[in-house]
PyMOL commands that place a pseudoatom at each C-alpha (Angstrom):
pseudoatom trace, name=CA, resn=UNK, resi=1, chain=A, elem=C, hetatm=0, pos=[-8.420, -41.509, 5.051]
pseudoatom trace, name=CA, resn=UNK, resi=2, chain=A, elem=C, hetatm=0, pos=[-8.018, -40.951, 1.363]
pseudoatom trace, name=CA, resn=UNK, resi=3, chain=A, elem=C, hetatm=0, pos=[-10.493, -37.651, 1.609]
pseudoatom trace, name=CA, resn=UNK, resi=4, chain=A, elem=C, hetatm=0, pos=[-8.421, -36.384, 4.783]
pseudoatom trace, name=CA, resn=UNK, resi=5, chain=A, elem=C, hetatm=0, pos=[-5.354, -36.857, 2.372]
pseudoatom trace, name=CA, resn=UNK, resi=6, chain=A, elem=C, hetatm=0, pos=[-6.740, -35.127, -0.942]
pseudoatom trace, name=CA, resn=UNK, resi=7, chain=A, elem=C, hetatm=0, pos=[-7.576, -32.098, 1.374]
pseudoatom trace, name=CA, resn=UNK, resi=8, chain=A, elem=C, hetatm=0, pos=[-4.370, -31.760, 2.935]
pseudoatom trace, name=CA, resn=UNK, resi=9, chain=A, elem=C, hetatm=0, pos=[-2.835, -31.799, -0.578]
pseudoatom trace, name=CA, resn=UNK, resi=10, chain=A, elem=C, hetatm=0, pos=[-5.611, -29.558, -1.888]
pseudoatom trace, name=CA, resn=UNK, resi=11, chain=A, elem=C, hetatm=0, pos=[-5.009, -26.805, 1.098]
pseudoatom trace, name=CA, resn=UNK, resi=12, chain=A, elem=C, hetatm=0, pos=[-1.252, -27.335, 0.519]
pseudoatom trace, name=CA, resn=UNK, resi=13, chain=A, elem=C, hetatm=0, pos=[-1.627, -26.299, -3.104]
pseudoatom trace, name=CA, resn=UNK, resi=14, chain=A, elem=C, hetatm=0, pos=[-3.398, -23.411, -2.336]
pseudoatom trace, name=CA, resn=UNK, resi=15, chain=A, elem=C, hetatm=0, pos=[-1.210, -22.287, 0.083]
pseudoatom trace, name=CA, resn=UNK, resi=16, chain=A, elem=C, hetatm=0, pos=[1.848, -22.372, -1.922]
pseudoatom trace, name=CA, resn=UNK, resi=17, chain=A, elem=C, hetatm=0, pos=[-0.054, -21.223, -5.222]
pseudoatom trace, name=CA, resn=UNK, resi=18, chain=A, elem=C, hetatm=0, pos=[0.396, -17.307, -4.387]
pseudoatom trace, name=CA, resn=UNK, resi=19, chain=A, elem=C, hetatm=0, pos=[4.562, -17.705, -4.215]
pseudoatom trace, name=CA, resn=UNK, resi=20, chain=A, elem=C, hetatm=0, pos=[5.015, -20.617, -6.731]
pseudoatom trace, name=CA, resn=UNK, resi=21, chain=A, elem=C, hetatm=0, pos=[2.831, -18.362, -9.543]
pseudoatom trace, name=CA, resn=UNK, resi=22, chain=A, elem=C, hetatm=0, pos=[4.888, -15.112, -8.711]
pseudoatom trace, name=CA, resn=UNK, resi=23, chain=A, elem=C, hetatm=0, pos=[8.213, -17.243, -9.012]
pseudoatom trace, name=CA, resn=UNK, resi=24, chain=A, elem=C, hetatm=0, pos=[7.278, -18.308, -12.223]
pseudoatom trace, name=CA, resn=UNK, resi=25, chain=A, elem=C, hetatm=0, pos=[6.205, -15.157, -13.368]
pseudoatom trace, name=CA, resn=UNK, resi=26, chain=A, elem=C, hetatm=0, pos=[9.408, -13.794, -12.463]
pseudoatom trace, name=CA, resn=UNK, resi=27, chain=A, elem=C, hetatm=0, pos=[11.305, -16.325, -14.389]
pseudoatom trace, name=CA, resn=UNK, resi=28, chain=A, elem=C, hetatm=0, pos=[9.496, -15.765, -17.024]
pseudoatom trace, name=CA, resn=UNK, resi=29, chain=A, elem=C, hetatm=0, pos=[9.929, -12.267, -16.875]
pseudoatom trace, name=CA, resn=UNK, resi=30, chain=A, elem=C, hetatm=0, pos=[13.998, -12.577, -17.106]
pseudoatom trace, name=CA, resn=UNK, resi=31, chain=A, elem=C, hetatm=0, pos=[13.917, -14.989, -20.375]
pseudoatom trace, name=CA, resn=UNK, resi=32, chain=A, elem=C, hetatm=0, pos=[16.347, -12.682, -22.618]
pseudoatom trace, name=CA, resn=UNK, resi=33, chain=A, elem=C, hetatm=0, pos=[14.653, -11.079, -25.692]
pseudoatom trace, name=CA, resn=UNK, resi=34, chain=A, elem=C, hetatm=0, pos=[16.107, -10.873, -29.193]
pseudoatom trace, name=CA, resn=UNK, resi=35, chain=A, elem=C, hetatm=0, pos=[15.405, -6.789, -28.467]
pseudoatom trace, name=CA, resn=UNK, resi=36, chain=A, elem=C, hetatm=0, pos=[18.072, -4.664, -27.236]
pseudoatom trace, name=CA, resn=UNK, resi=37, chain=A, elem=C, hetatm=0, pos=[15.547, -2.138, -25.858]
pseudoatom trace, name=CA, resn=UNK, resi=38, chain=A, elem=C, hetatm=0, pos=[13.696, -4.730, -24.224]
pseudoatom trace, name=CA, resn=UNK, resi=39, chain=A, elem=C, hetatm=0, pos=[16.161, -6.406, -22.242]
pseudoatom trace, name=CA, resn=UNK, resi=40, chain=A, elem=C, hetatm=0, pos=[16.924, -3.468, -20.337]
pseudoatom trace, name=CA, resn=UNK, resi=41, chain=A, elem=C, hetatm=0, pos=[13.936, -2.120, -19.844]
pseudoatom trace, name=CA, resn=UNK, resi=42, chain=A, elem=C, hetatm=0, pos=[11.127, -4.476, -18.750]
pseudoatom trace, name=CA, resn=UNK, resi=43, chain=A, elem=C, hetatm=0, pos=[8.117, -4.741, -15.921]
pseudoatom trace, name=CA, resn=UNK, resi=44, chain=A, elem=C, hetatm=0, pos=[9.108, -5.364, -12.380]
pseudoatom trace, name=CA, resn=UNK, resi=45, chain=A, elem=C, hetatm=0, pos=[6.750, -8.436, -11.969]
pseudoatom trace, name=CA, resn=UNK, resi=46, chain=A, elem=C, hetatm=0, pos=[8.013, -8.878, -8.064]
pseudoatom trace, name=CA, resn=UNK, resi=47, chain=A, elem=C, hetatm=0, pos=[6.627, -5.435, -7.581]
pseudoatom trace, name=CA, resn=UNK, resi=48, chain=A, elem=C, hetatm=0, pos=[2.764, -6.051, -9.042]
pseudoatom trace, name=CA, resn=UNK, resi=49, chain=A, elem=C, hetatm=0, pos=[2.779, -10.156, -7.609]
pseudoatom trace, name=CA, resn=UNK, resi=50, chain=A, elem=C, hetatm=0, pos=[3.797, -8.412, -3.871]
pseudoatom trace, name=CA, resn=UNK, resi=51, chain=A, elem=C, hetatm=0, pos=[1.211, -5.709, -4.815]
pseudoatom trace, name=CA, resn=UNK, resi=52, chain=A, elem=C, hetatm=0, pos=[-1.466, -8.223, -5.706]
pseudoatom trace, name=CA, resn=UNK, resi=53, chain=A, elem=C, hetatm=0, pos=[-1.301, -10.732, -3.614]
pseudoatom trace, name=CA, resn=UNK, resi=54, chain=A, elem=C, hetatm=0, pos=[-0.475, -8.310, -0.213]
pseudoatom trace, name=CA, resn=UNK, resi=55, chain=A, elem=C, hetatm=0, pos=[-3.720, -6.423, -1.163]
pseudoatom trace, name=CA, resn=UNK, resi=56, chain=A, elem=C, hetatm=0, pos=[-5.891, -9.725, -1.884]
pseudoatom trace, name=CA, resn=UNK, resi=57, chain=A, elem=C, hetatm=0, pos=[-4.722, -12.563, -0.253]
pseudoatom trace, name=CA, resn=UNK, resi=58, chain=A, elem=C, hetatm=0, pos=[-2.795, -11.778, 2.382]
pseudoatom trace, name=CA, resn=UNK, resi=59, chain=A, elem=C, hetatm=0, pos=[-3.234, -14.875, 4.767]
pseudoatom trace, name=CA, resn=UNK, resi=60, chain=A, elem=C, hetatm=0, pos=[-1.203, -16.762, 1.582]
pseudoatom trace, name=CA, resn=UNK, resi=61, chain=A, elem=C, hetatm=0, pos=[1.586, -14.365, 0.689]
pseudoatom trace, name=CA, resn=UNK, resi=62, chain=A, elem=C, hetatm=0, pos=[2.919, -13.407, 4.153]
pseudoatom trace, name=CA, resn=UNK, resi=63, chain=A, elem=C, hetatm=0, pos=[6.628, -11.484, 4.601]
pseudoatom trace, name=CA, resn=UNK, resi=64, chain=A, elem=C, hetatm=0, pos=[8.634, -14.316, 4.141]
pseudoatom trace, name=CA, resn=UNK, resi=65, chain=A, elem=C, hetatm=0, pos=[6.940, -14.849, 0.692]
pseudoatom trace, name=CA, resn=UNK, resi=66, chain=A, elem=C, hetatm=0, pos=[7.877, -11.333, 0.114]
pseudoatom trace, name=CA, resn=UNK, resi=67, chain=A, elem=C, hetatm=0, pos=[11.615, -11.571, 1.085]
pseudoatom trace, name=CA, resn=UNK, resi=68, chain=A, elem=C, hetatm=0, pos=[11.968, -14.965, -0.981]
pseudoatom trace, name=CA, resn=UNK, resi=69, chain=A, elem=C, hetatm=0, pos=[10.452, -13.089, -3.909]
pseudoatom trace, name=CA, resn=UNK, resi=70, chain=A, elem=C, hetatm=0, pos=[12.746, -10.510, -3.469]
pseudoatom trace, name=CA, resn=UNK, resi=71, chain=A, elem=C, hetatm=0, pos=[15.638, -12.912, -3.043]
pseudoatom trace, name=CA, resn=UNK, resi=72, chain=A, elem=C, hetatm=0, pos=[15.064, -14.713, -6.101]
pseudoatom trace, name=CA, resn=UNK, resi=73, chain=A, elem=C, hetatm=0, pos=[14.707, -11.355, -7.559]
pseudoatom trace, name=CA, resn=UNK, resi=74, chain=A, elem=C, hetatm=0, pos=[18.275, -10.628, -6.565]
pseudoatom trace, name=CA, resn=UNK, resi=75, chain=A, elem=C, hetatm=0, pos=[19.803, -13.894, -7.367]
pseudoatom trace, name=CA, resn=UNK, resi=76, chain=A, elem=C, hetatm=0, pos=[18.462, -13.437, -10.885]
pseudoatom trace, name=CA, resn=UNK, resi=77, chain=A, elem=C, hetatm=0, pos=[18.917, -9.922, -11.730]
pseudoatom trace, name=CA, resn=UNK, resi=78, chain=A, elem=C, hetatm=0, pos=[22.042, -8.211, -11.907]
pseudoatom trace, name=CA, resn=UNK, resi=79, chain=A, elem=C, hetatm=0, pos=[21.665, -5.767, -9.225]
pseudoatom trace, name=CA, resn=UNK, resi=80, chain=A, elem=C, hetatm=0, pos=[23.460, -5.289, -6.278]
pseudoatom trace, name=CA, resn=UNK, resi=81, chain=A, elem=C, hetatm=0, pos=[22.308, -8.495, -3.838]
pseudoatom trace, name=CA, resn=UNK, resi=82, chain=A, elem=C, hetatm=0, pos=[19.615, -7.320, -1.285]
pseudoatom trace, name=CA, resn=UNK, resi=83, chain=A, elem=C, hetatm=0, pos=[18.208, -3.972, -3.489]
pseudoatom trace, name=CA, resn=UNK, resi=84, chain=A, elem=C, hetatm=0, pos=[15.206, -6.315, -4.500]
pseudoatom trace, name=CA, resn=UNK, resi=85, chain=A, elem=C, hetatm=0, pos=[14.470, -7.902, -1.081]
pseudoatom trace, name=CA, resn=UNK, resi=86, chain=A, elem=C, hetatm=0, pos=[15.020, -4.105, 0.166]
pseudoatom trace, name=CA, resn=UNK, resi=87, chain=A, elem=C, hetatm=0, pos=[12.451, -2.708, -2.310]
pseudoatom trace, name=CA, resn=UNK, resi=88, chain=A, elem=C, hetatm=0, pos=[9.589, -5.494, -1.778]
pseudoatom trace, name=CA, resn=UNK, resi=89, chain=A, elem=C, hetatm=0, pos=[9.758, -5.373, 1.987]
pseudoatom trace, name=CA, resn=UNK, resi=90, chain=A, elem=C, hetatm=0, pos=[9.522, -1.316, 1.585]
pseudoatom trace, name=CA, resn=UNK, resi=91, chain=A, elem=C, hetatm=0, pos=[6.299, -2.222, -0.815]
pseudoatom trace, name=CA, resn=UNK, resi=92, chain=A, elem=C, hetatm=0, pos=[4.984, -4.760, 2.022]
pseudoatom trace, name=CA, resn=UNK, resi=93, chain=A, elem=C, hetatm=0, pos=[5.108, -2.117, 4.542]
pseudoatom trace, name=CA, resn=UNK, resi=94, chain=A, elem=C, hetatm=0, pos=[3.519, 0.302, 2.186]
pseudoatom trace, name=CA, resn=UNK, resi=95, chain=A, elem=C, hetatm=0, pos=[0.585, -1.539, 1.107]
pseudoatom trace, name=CA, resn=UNK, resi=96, chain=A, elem=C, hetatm=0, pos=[0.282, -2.677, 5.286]
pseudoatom trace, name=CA, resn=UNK, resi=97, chain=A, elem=C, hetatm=0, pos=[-0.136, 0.147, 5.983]
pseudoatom trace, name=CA, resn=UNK, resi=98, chain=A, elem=C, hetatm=0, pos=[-2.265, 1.744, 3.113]
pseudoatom trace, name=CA, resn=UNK, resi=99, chain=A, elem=C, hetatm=0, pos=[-4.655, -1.230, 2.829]
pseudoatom trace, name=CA, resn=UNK, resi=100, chain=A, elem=C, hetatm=0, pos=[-7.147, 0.239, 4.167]
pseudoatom trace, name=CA, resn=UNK, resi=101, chain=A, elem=C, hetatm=0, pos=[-7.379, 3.081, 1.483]
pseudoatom trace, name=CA, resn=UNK, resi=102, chain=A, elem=C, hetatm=0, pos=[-6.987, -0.056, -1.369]
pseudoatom trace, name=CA, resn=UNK, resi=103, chain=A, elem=C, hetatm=0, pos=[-9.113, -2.560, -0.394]
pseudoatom trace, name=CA, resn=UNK, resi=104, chain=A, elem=C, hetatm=0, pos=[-13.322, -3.461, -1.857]
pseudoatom trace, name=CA, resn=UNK, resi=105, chain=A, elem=C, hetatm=0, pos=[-12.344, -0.043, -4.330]
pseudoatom trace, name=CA, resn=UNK, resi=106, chain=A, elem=C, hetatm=0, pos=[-12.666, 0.011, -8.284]
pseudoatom trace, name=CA, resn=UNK, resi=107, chain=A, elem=C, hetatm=0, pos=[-10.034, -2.168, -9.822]
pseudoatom trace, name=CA, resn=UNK, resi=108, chain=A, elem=C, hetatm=0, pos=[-8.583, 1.732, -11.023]
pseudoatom trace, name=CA, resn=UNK, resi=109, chain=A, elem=C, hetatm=0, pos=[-8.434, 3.117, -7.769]
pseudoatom trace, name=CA, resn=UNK, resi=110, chain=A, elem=C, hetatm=0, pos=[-5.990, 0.456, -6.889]
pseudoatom trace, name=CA, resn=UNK, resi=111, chain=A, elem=C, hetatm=0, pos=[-4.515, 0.447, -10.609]
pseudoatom trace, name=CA, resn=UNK, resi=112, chain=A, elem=C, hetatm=0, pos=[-3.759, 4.371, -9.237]
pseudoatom trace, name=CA, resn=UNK, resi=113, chain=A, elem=C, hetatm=0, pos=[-2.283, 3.272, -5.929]
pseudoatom trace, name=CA, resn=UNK, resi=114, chain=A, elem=C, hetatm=0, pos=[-0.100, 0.431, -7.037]
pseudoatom trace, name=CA, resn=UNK, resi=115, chain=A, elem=C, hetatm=0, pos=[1.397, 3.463, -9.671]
pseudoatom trace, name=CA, resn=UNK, resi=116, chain=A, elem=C, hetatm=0, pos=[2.130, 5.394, -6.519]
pseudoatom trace, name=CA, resn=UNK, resi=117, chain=A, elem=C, hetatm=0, pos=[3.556, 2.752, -4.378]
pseudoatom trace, name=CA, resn=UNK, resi=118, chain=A, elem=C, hetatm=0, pos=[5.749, 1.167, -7.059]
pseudoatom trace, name=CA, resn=UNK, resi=119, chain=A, elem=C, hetatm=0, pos=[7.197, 4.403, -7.892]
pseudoatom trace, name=CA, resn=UNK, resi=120, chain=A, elem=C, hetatm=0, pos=[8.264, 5.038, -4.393]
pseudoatom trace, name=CA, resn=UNK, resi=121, chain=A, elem=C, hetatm=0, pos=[9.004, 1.351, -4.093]
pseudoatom trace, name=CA, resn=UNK, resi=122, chain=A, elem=C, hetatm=0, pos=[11.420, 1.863, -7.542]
pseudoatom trace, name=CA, resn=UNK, resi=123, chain=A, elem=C, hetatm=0, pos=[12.583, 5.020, -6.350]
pseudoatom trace, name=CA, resn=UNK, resi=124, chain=A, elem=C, hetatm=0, pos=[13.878, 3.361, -3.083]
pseudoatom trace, name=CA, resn=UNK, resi=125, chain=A, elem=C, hetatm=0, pos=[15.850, 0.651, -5.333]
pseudoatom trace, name=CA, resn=UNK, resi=126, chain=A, elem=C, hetatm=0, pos=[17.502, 3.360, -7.194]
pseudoatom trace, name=CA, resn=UNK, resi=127, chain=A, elem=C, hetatm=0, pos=[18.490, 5.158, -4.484]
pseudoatom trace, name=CA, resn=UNK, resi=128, chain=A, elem=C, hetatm=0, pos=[20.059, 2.156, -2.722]
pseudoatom trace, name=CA, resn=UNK, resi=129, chain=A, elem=C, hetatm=0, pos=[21.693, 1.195, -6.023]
pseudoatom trace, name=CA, resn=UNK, resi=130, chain=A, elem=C, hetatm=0, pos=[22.991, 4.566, -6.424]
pseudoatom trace, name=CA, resn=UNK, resi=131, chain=A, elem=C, hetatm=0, pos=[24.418, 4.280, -3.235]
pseudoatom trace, name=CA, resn=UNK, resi=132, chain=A, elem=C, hetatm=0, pos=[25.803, 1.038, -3.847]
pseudoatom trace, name=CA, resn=UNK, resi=133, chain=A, elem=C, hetatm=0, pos=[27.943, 2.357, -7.051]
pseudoatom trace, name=CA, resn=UNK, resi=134, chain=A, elem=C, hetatm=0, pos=[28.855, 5.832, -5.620]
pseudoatom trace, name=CA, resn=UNK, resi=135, chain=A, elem=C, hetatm=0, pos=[27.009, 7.718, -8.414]
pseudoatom trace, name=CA, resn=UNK, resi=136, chain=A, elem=C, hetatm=0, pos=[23.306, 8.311, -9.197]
pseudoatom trace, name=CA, resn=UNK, resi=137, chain=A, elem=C, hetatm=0, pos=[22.051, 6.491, -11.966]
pseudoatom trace, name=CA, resn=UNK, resi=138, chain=A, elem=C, hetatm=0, pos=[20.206, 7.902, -14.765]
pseudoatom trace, name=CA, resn=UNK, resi=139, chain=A, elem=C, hetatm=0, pos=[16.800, 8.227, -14.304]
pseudoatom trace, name=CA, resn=UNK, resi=140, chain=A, elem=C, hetatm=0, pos=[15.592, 7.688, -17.737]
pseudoatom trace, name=CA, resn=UNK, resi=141, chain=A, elem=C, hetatm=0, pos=[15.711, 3.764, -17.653]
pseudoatom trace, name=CA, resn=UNK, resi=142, chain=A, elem=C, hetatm=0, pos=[13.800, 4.003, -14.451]
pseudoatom trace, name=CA, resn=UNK, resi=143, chain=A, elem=C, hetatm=0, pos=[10.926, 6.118, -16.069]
pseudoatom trace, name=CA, resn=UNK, resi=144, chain=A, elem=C, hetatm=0, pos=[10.644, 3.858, -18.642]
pseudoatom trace, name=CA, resn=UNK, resi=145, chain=A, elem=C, hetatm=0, pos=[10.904, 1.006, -16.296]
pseudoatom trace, name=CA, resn=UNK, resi=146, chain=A, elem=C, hetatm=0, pos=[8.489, 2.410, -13.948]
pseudoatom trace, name=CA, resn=UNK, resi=147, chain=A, elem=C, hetatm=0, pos=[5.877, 3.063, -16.947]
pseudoatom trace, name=CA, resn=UNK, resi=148, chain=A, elem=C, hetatm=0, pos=[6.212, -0.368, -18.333]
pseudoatom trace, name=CA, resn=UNK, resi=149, chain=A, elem=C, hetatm=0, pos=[5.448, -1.640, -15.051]
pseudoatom trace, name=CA, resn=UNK, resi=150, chain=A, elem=C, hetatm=0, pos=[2.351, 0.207, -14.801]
pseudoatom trace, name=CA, resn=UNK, resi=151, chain=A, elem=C, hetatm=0, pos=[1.172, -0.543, -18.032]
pseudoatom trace, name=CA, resn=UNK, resi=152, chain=A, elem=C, hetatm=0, pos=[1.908, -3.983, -17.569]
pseudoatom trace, name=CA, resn=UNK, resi=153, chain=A, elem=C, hetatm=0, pos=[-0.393, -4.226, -13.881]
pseudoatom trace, name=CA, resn=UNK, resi=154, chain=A, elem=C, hetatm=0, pos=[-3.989, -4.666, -15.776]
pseudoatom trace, name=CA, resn=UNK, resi=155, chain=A, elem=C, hetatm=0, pos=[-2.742, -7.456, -17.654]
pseudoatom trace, name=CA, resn=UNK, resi=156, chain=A, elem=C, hetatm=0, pos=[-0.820, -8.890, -14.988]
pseudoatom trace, name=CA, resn=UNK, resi=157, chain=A, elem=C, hetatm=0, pos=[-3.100, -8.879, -12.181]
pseudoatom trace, name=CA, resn=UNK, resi=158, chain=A, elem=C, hetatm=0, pos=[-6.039, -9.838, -14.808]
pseudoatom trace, name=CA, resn=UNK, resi=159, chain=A, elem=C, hetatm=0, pos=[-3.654, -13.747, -14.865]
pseudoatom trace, name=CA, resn=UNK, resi=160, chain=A, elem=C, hetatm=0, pos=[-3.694, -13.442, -11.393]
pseudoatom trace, name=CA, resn=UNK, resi=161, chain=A, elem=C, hetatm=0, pos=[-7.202, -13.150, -10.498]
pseudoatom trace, name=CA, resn=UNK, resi=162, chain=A, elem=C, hetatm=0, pos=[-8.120, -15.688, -12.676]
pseudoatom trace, name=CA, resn=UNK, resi=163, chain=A, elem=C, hetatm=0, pos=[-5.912, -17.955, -10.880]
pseudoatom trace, name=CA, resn=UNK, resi=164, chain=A, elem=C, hetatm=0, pos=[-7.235, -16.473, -7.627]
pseudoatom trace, name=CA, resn=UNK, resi=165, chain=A, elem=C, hetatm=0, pos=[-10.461, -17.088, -8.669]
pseudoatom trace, name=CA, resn=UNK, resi=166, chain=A, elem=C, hetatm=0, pos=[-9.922, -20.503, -10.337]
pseudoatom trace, name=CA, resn=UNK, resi=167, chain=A, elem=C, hetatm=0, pos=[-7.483, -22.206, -8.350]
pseudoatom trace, name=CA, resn=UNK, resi=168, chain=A, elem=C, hetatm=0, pos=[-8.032, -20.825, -4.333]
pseudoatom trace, name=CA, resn=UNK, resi=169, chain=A, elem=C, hetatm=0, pos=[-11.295, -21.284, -2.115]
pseudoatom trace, name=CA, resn=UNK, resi=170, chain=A, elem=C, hetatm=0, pos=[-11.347, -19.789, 0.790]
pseudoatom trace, name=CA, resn=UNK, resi=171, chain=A, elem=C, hetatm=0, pos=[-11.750, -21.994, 3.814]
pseudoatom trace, name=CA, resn=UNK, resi=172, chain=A, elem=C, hetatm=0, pos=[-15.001, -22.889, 5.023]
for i in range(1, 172): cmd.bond("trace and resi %d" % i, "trace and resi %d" % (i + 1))
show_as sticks, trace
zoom trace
């Protein structure tokens, strides 16, 4: 009984591990810095957690993971509420539907394809957020945005393919 119990608990944690590591990363990721520059412009860790765990484990970070994510994301940032959830569920359908390509490749092939797909998936939340204040924002804090982002993926997806790899067996 006590084995049937451990198990359940164990499978449990490894279900929620995917979403409860993202959320925290995301926290983490909105802790104010002393930096002006840096509190503006910083990685969109929703994008590379839906990125990563869409491409490798997606049995454990399903759409309703993804729209959670983004609704955290929203409740947290200061953007317009649903330009987050709008963006990661545009990313989920993207990397659906491009898996194929991404998947069993060289860690820079998919380094290349998550640039691609989170510029398209930041270009989507500017455009909705330029439609939500009448105006087109400027672009510049979006390049930047969008290059700290992709710098940041390597070390990023490094933390979470140790925990992957450390923390979730596949069933047997």
């Amino acid at each position: 009984m006590s084995e049937d119990i451990d198990e359940n608990i164990t499978s449990l944690f490894q279900r929620i591990l995917p979403l409860a590591t993202s959320v925290l990363l995301l926290m983490i990721s909105y802790i104010p810095l002393d930096f002006s520059l840096f509190n503006n412009i910083r990685p969109a860790i929703g994008i590379i957690c839906v990125y990563f765990w869409v491409n490798h484990r997606p049995d454990l970070f399903n759409l309703w993971s993804v729209y959670f994510l983004g609704l955290l994301d929203d409740i947290i940032s200061a953007s317009p509420f649903g330009s987050n959830i709008l963006a990661l569920l545009v990313l989920y359908v993207l990397i659906t539907n491009t898996s194929r390509f991404i998947n069993a490749k060289p860690f820079i092939v998919t380094w290349y394809w998550f640039a691609l797909l989170s510029m398209v998936t930041m270009l989507a939340r500017w455009l909705v957020v330029s439609v939500y204040y009448s105006q087109f924002l400027p672009l510049t804090i979006l390049g930047f945005s969008y290059l700290v982002t992709a710098a940041a993926y390597p070390l990023v997806s490094l933390l979470l393919a140790y925990i992957q790899n450390r923390w979730i067996q596949d069933e047997e």
